[in-house]
C-alpha positions as CSV (number, residue, x, y, z in Angstrom):
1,X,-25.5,18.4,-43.3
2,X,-28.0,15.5,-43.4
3,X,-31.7,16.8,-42.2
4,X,-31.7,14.6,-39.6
5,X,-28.6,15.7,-38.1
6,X,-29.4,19.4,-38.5
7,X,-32.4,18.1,-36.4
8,X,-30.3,16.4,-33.6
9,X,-28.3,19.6,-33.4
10,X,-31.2,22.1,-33.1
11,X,-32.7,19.0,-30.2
12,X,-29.0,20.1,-28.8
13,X,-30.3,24.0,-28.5
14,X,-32.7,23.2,-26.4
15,X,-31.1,20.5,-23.9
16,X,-29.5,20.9,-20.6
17,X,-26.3,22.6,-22.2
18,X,-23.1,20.4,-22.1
19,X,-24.5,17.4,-20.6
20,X,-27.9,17.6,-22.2
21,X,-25.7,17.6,-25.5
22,X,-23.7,14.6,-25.0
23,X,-26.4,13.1,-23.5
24,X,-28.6,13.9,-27.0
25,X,-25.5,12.8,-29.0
26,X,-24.8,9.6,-27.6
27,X,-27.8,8.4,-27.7
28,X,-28.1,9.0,-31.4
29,X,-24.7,7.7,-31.8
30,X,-23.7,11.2,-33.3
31,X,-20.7,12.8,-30.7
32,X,-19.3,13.6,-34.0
33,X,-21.5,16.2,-34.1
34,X,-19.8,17.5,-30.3
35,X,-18.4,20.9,-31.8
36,X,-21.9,21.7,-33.7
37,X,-23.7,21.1,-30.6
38,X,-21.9,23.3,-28.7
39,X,-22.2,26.1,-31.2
40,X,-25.3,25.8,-31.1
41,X,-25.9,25.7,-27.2
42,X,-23.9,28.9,-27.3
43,X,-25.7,30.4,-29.5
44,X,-28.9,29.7,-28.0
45,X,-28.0,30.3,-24.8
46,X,-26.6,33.8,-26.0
47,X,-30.3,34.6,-27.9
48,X,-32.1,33.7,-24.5
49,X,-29.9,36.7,-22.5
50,X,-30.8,39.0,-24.8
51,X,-34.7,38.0,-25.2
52,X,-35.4,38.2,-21.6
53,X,-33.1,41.4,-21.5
54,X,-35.8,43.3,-23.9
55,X,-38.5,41.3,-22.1
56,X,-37.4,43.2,-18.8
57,X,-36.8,46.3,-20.7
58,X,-40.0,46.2,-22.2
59,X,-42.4,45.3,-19.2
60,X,-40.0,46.2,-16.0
């Protein structure tokens, strides 16, 4: 994968999850990159549970 579109997909990890990705990939003219994207919302998304899951652990 190019740099610049492992950049547009890690841009994806942080975006409003399904519509922050198309909206991320259309504009870069990318929606090729639609199943990465998603991943990698997933992912992400999947990460944040279990950081604010030790967060609460640790200082709850």
């Amino acid at each position: 994968m190019y740099p610049v579109e492992a950049a547009i997909i890690t841009a994806c990890h942080s975006g409003l999850g399904g519509t922050g990705d198309v909206a991320i990939l259309s504009s870069s003219n990318r929606m090729g990159l639609m199943p990465f994207a998603q991943i990698s919302t997933r992912i992400g998304g999947a990460g944040m549970v279990v950081f604010a899951t030790l967060m609460m652990k640790w200082f709850g």
